[in-house]
C-alpha positions, 0 to 999 in steps of 0.5 A: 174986931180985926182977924187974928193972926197966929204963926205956926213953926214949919215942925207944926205945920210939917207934922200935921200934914204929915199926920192928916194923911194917916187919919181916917178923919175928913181934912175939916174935922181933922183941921178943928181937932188940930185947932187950925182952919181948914184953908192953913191945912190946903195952903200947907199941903199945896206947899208940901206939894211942891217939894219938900226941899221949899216948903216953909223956907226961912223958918230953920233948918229945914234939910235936917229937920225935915228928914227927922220928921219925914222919917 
């Protein structure tokens, strides 16, 4: 059987990096309490690395919607 492939929005993705940098929790055990792989948690942190302003574009308004969930 095939993988399956599921789309997280960027406000999903955003609030959990977001929030696995104020766990105490290791990133493999917060990724499974988030029901997410490990490996989406690393490729979302490399992007979020790279500057907030590129991180996940095409998917919204990101300017204002980063802001609100940045602060």
């Amino acid at each position: 059987m095939g993988k399956v492939w599921r789309e997280f929005t960027w406000k999903f993705e955003i609030g959990a990096v977001r929030l696995s940098y104020q766990t105490d929790e290791t990133p493999d055990e917060f990724a499974e309490d988030m029901g997410i792989s490990r490996s989406s948690l690393s490729h979302w942190w490399s992007e979020f690395r790279d500057g907030p302003q590129r991180t996940f574009p095409a998917k919204g308004d990101l300017k204002s919607g980063m802001q609100r969930l940045l602060s």
